[in-house]
C-alpha positions as CSV (number, residue, x, y, z in Angstrom):
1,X,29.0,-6.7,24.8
2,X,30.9,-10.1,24.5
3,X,33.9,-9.7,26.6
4,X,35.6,-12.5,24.9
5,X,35.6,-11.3,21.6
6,X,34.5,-7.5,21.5
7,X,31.8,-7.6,19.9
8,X,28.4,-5.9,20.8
9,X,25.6,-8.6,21.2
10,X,23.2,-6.9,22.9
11,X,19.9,-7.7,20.8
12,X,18.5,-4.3,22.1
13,X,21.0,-2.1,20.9
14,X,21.4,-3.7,17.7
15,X,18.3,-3.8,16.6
16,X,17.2,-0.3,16.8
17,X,17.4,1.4,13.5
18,X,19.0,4.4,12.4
19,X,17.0,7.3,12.4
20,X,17.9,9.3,9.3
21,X,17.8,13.0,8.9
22,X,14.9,14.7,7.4
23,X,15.0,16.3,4.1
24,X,15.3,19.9,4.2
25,X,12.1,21.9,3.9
26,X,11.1,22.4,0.6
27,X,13.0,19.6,-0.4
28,X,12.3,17.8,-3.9
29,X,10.7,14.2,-4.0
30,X,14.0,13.3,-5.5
31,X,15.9,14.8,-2.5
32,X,12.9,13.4,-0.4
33,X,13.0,10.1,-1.6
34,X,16.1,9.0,-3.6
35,X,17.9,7.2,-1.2
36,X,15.3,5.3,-0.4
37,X,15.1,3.6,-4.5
38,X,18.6,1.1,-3.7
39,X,17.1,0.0,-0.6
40,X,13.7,-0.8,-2.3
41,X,15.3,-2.1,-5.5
42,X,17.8,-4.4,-3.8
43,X,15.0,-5.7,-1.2
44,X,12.5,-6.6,-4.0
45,X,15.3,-8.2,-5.9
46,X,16.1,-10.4,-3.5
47,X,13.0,-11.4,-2.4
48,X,11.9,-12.0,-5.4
49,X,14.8,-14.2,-6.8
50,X,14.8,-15.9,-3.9
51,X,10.6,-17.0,-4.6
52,X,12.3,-17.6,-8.1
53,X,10.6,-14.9,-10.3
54,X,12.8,-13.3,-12.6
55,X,12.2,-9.9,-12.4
56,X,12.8,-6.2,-13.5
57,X,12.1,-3.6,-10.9
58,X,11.0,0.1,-12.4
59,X,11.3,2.9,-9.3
60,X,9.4,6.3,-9.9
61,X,10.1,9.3,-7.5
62,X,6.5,10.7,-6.9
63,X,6.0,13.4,-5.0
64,X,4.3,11.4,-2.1
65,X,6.6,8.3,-2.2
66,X,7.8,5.5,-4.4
67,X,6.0,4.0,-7.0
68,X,7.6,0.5,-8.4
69,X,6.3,-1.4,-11.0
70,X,7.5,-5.5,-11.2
71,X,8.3,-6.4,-14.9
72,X,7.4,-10.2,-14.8
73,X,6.2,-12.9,-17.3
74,X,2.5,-12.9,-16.9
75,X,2.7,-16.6,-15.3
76,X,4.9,-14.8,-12.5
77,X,2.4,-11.6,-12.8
78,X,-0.3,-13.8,-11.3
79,X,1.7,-15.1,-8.6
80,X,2.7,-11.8,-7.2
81,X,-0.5,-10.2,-7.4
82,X,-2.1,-13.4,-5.6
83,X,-5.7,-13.5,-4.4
84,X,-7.5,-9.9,-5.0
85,X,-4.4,-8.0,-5.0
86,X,-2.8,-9.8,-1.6
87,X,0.6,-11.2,-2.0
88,X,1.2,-7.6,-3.5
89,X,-0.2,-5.7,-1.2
90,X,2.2,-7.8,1.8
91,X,4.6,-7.7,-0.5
92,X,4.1,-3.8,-0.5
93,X,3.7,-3.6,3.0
94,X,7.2,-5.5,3.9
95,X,8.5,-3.3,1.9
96,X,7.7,-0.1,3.8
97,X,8.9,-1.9,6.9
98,X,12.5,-2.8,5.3
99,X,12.7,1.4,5.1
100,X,11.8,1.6,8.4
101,X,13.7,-0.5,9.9
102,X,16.6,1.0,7.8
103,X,15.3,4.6,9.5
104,X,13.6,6.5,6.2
105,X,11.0,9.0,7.0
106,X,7.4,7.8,6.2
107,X,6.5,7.5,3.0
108,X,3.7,6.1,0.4
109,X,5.4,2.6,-1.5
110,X,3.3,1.5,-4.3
111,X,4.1,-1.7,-5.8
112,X,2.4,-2.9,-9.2
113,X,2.4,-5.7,-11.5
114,X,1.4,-5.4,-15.1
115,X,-1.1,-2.6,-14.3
116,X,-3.2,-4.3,-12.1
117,X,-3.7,-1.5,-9.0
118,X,-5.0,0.8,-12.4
119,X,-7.1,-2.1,-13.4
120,X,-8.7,-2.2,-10.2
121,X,-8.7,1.0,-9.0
122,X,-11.1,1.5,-12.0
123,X,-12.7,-1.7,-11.3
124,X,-13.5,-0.4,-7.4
125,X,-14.9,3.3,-9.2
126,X,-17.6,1.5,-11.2
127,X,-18.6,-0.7,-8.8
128,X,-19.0,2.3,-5.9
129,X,-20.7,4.2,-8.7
130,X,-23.2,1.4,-9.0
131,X,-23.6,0.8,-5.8
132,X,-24.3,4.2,-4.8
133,X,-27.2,4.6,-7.4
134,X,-28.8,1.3,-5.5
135,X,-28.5,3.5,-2.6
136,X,-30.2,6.1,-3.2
137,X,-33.1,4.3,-4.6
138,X,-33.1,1.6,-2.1
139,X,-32.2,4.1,1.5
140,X,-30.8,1.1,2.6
141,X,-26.8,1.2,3.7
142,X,-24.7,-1.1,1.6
143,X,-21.4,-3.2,3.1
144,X,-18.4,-4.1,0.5
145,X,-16.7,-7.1,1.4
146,X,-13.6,-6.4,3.2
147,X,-10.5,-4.8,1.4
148,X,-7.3,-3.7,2.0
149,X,-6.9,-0.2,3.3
150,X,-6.0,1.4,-0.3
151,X,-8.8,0.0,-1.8
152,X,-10.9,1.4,0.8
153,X,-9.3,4.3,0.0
154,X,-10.5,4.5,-3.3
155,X,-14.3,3.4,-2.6
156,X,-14.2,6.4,-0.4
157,X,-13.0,9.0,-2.8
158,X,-14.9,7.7,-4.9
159,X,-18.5,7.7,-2.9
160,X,-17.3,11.5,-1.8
161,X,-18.4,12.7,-5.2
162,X,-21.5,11.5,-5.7
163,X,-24.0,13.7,-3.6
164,X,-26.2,12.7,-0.8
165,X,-24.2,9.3,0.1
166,X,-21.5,8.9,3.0
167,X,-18.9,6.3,4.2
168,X,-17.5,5.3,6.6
169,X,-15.2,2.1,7.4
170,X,-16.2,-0.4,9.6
171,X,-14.8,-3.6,11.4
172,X,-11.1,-4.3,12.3
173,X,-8.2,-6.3,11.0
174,X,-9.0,-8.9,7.7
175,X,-13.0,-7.8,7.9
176,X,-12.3,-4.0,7.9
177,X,-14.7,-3.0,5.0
178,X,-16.7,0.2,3.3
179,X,-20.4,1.1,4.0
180,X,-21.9,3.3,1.9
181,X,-25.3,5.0,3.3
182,X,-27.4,8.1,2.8
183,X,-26.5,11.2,4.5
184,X,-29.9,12.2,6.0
185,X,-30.0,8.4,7.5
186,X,-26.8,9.1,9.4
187,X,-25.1,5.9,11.1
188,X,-25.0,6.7,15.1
């Protein structure tokens, strides 16, 4: 506290967030997650404006979080997405920090640009599909190239299905990446 003037300046105390209530069990993703849209909307916004993209920010309630697509011109599209998916995804991933810092429960935030995490989700499926088949003919383990955690996500859902293959993650940080192997050659 600044005796002079009154007013709190201890970093400390100001910088801890606000831990807000839980949603009553049972609650809907609206009552889950609706307060959470203004925060998101006005962040992005801002953000945004301030890298000088005009956008249009759409906010679905799902049931496991936020999903918020950026309405850009396709010039702006590219720049948000950036290299494989990255300004997005720490765009995304600033994003979920603003709501925790602003003391929202955990929650999924998906952002997307001119369908591009469907694109690629779809993208990642056919390539695990065709890397499993060389797999199984080759019993040789297989190492994507590193990807961000939702991607990995997918190859592993995706690899889950197919019979007689496993996957695990390997690596840490940037070169955290998917191997896909046979099941009966189990990794030690």
């Amino acid at each position: 506290m600044n005796e002079a003037n009154g007013q709190n300046t201890d970093v400390a105390e100001t910088a801890k967030p606000t831990k807000r209530p839980p949603a009553p069990e049972g609650a809907t993703a609206d009552e889950r997650y609706g307060e959470a849209v203004p925060v998101v909307r006005t962040f992005l916004e801002t953000v945004l404006t301030l890298l000088g993209v005009e956008v249009e920010v759409d906010i679905d309630i799902e049931e496991e979080g936020l999903h918020c697509d950026l309405n850009c011109s396709q010039e702006d599209g590219g720049l948000l997405i950036g290299r494989h998916g990255a300004t997005l995804d720490s765009l995304q991933y600033l994003t979920l920090r603003v709501l925790q810092a602003e003391g929202f429960a955990r929650m999924r935030i998906t952002l997307d640009v001119a369908g591009y995490r469907t694109r690629r989700e779809k993208t990642l499926k056919q390539l695990a599909e065709g890397v499993a088949t060389k797999v199984l003919d080759s019993d040789r383990p297989y190492h994507f190239e590193p990807m961000s955690a939702m991607e990995r996500r997918v190859v592993h859902m995706a690899i889950a299905e197919i019979s007689g293959l496993a996957t695990e993650s390997e690596g840490e940080g940037r070169r955290r990446h998917v191997v896909v192997f046979k099941e009966n050659n189990a990794r030690a």
